[in-house]
C-alpha positions as CSV (number, residue, x, y, z in Angstrom):
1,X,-16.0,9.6,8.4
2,X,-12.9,8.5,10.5
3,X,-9.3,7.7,9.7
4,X,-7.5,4.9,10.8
5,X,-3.6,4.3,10.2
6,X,-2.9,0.7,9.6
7,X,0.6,-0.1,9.6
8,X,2.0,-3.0,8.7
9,X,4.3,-4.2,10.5
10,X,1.7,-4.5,13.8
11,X,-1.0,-7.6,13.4
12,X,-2.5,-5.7,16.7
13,X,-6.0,-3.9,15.6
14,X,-5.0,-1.2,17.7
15,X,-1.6,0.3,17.6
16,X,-0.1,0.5,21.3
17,X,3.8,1.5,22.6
18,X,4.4,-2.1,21.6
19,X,3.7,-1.8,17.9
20,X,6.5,0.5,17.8
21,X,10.6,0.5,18.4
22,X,10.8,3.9,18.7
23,X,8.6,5.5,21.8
24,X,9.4,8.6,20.7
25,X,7.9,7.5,17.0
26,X,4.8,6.1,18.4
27,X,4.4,9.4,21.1
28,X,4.6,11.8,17.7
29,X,2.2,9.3,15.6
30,X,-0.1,9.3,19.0
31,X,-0.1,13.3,19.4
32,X,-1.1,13.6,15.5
33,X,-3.6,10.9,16.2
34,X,-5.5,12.7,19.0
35,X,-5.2,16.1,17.6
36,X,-7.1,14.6,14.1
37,X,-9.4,13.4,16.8
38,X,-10.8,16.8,17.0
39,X,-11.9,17.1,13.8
40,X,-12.4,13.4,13.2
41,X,-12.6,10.0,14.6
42,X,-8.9,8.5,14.3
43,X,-7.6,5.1,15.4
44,X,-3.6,4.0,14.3
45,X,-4.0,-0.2,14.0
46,X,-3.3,-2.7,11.6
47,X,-4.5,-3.1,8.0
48,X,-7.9,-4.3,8.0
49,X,-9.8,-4.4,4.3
50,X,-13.3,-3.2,4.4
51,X,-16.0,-2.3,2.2
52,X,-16.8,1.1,2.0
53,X,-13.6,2.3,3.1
54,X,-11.2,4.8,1.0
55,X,-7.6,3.2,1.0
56,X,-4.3,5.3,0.2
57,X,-0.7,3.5,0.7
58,X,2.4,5.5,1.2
59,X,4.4,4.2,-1.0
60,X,7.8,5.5,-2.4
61,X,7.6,3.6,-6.0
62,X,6.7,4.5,-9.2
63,X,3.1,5.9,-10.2
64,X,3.3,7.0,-6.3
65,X,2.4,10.6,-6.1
66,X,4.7,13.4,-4.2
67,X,1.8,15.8,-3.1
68,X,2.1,19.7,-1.5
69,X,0.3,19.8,1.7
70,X,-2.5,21.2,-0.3
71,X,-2.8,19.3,-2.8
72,X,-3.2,16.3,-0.2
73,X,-5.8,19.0,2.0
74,X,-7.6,18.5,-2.7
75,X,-7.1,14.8,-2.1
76,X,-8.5,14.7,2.0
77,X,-11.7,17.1,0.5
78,X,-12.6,14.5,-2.3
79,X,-12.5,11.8,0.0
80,X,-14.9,13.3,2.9
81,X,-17.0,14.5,0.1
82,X,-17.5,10.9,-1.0
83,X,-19.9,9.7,1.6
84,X,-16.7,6.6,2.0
85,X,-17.3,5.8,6.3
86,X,-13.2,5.3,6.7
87,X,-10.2,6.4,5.0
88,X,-7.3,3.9,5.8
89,X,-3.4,5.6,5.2
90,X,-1.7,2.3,5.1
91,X,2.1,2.1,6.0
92,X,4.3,-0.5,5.1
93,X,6.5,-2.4,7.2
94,X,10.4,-2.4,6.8
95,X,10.3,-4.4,3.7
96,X,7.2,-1.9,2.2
97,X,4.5,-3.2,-0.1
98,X,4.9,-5.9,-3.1
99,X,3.5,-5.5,-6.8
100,X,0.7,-8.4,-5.5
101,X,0.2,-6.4,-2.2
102,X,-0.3,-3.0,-3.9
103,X,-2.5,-5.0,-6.7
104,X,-4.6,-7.0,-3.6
105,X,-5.3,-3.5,-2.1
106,X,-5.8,-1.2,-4.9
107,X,-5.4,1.8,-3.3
108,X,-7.3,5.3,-4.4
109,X,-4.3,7.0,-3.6
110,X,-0.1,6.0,-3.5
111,X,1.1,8.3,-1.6
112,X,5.2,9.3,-1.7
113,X,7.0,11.9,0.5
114,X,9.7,11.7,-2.3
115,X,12.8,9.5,-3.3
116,X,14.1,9.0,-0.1
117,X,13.5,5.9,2.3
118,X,12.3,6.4,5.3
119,X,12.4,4.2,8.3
120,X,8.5,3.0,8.5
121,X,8.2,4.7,12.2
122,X,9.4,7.8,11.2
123,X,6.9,6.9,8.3
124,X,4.2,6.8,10.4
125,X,4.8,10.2,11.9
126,X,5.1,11.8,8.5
127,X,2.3,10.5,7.8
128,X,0.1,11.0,10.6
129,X,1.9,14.8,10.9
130,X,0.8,15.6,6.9
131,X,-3.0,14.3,7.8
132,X,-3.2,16.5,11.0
133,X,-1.7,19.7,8.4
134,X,-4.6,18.7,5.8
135,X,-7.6,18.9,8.4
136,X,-6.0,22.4,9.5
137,X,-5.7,23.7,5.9
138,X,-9.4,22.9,5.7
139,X,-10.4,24.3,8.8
140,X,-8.7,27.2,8.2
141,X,-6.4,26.8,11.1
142,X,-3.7,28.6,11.8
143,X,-1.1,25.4,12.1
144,X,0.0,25.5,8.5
145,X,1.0,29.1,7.4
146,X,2.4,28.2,3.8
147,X,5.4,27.1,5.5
């Protein structure tokens, strides 16, 4: 299985210092990125729909769900368990996700990190950080220590 980060406010299919305001943003998403490469392929991109492919949205609205870093490590264990090829964490752009985009991609998973808003860069860190945190809690890796 891999994991690909689609964000979308790039139309690029891979995510480079361009896709990003920030180059501090895109450095952090780009550390998380390579360290998931060691347990995983991992790519960060733009949204592209595929068969066979597990899709979870971070989204702040309602029926979103605000998960511990374990219960996403549950959520991270069903999905590589599933025989799915790719798991795509999509990422809104500034404006986030309509009611017709959310319905278009019917995600297996909306994803919140709570009530705030976030800019979608720092989004994409969160993001990025949280899956890195999930593959360590499975590996039994000392990174996350119930902190």
């Amino acid at each position: 299985m891999k994991i690909r980060f689609s964000f979308g406010w790039t139309k690029e299919p891979k995510a480079s210092r361009k896709s990003f305001k920030s180059p501090e943003a895109y450095a952090l998403a780009s550390d998380y990125a390579v360290r998931i490469g060691h347990f995983m392929p991992c790519e960060m991109g733009s949204y592209l729909a595929k068969e066979r492919s597990c899709l979870w949205v971070c989204e702040r609205e309602k029926g979103s769900r605000t998960l511990s870093s374990e219960a996403l490590a549950r959520e991270l264990q069903k999905v590589m368990n599933s025989g799915v090829q790719e798991l795509q964490v999509v990422i809104g752009g500034p404006d986030g996700f309509t009611a017709q985009d959310l319905a278009r991609m019917a995600p297996v998973l909306s994803w919140s990190f709570g009530p705030m808003t976030l800019p979608h860069e720092l989004a994409a860190v969160v993001a990025t950080e949280q899956v890195y945190r999930t593959l360590t809690i499975l590996h039994g890796q000392p990174y996350h220590s119930g902190h």
